[in-house]
Steps between C-alpha positions, in 0.01 A plus 500: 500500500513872394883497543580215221717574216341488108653548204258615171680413186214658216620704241162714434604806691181620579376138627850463706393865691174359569610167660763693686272816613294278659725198649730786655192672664388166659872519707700240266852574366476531122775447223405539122635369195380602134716193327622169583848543539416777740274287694720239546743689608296630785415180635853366479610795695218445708274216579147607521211379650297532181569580176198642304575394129318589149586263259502744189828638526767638225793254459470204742145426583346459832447128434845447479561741841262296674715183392836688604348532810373168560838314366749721760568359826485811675195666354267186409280553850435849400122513447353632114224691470483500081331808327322475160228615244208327490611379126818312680288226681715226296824732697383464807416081517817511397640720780314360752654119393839664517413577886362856507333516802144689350406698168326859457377651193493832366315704586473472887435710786706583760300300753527205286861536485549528885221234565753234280815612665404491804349128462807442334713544797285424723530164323916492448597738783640297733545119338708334640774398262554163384660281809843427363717278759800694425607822363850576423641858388830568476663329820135530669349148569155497666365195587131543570382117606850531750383845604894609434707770328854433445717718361824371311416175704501649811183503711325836584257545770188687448232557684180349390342866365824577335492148267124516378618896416844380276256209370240701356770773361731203331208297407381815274832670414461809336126582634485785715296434831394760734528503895142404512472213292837374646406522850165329390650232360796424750268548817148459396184783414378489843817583679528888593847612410624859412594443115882680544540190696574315275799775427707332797452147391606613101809648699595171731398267181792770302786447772407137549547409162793771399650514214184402327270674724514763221302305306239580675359880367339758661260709233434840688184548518372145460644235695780258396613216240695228422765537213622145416776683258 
C-alpha cells in the first residue's frame, strides 16, 4: 500500500506542504500541483493511484478536473479523494455524483487524511478492470474469453502468468503497476514469489510480442505500464 503513486493538485501552498509532509512520511510517492493545468499534466504523464483534489482552484475548477478525469479512457478508474471547506458541501454532492471516490473538508488532521486514503485504496487498489472480451491496440488483439493474443493475426503463445500480466497492463493502459500488485494479480496473494520475478516474465512478454513489446514501460522505481499510444 505504502508504495502507491498520488498526485495532490491544491493550490493553497501551505495546505499542499501539509498533505504532502505527511503522505511522503507514511512511504507513498508524492507529486504536487498548485493549478489545474499542472495537475493534469501530471496525471497524463503519469497515472496515479489517487489523485487528492480541492475543488477551489484558479482557472479550471476541481469539479471540472474531476469530470476530465472521469470522461478519459485511460484515467477514469483512477480513484478521487475531493478536498473542500466546510462552506462547499453543495461542491462536494456534486463531486461525489461525478465519481470522486470520498470528500474531506478543511481543516483536517493528518490522521484523518491517511485514515481516507488508505480506505480509499484499500477500496480501488486492486479492481479488477471491467471484463472486456477483446482488446485491440495497435496490431495487438487479445482475446480474453479465447484465452489468445495474436499479433498482426498471427498467434502468440504465452504462458498462462504471462497473459493475466499483459491483461491487466492493456486493460488499464497508462496506469503504472508495481511488481507487487502485478504478481498479486497474475498469480494470486497467497502465492510466495520474489517480486523481481515478475522482471523475467515483463522481459519474455517484451520479445514475445516485439515490435510492440515496447509498449509495455518500465517506470524505475515503480513497476511497469501499458502505453496504448
Amino acid at each position: 500500500m505504502s508504495s502507491s503513486n498520488i498526485v495532490v493538485i491544491e493550490d493553497a501552498e501551505d495546505i499542499q506542504d501539509v498533505i504532502v509532509y505527511n503522505l511522503q512520511r507514511d512511504g507513498y510517492a508524492v507529486r504536487a500541483a498548485g493549478t489545474s493545468e499542472d495537475g493534469l499534466a501530471l496525471i497524463s504523464n503519469q497515472a496515479p493511484d489517487l489523485v487528492i483534489l480541492d475543488l477551489m482552484l484558479p482557472g479550471i475548477d476541481g469539479l471540472s478536473v474531476c469530470q476530465q478525469i472521469r470522461s478519459n479512457s485511460i484515467t477514469k478508474a483512477i480513484p478521487i479523494i475531493v478536498v473542500s471547506a466546510k462552506e462547499e458541501e453543495s461542491d462536494v454532492v456534486i463531486g461525489l455524483g461525478l465519481g470522486a471516490d470520498d470528500s474531506i473538508a478543511k481543516p483536517f488532521s493528518p490522521r484523518e487524511l491517511l485514515a481516507r486514503v488508505k480506505a480509499v485504496l484499500r477500496r480501488t487498489s486492486y479492481r479488477e478492470p471491467s471484463p472486456e472480451n477483446r482488446i485491440k491496440i495497435h496490431n495487438l488483439l487479445i482475446n480474453v474469453l479465447q484465452h489468445q493474443v495474436r499479433l498482426s493475426g498471427q498467434l502468440v503463445q504465452l504462458t498462462a502468468t504471462e497473459f493475466k500480466i499483459l491483461f491487466q497492463l492493456a486493460s488499464q493502459p497508462g496506469r503504472a503497476f508495481s511488481r507487487e500488485q502485478l504478481l498479486h494479480l497474475a498469480v494470486g496473494e497467497n502465492v510466495v514469489i520474489a517480486a523481481r520475478n515478475i522482471d523475467v516474465h515483463i522481459q519474455a512478454l517484451r520479445k514475445k510480442l516485439a515490435p510492440e513489446g515496447d509498449l509495455i514501460q518500465t517506470i524505475r522505481g515503480v513497476g511497469y505500464r501499458f502505453m496504448s499510444q
